[in-house]
N, C-alpha and C positions, 0 to 999 in steps of 0.2 A: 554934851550930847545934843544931836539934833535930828530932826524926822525928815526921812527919803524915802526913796523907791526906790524897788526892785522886781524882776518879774521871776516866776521857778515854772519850772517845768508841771505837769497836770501830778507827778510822781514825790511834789515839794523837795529836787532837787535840783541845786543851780543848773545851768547850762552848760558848766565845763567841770573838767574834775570829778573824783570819785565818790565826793563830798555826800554824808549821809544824808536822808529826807529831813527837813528843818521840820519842827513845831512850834505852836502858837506860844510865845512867851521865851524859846531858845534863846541863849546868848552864845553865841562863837567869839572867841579870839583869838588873832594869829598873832604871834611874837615875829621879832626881828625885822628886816626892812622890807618895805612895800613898791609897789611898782606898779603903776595904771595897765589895766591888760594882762598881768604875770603875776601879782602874788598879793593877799590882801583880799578883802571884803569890800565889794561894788557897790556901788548906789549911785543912784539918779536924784540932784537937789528937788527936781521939781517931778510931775506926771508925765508931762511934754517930753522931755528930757529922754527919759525912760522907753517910748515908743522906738528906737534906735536899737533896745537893747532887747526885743522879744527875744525869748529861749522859750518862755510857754505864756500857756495861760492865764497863769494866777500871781495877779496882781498882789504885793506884798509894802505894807507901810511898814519901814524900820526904823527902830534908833541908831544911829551910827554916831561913833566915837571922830572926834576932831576929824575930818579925812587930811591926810598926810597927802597928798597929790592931788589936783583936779586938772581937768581939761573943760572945755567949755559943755559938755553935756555928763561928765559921769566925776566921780572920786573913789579913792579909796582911801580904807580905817581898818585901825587894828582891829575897833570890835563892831558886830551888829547884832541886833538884836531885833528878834521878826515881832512886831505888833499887833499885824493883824493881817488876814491874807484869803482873797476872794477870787474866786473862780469869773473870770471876764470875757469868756473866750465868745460870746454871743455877743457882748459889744463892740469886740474887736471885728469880730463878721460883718458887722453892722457898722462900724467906721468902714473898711477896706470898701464896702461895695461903694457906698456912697464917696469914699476916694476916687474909685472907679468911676461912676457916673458924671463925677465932674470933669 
């Protein structure tokens, strides 16, 4: 098991799928084969990483199981598990402008 990133929507659920609101301490696991993009549980290695993948606000540290796929910014795993998860949408305002202004 190792600790990633992922972002949920203001509603704590992912950005695709019908997938129900996550809680603090949930674990999901999907069975059967995985696919970067298509099937399987996302994470980002690093925070950096993760800025590619807004769907919302709320920053999410997870445990993810080995990821079975990676590309050079995401993976996916059969299991994750949410750690801990914080509302960031004021620093993210506060990154973009200052994006902006450079």
């Amino acid at each position: 098991m190792a600790l990633a990133y992922h972002f949920l929507r203001l509603d704590m659920r992912s950005g695709n799928g019908p997938e129900k609101p996550w809680t603090i301490g949930e674990t999901r696991t999907v069975e059967g084969t995985l696919a970067l993009c298509e099937r399987g549980y996302h994470s980002c290695p690093t925070l950096g990483d993760c800025l590619e993948y807004l769907y919302g606000p709320i920053l999410c540290v997870v445990e993810v199981s080995e990821p079975v796929h990676r590309d050079e910014r995401k993976q996916v795993s059969h299991t994750r598990t949410l750690i801990r998860a914080v509302n960031v949408e004021a620093a993210l305002r506060e990154f973009a402008t200052d994006c902006a202004e450079r």
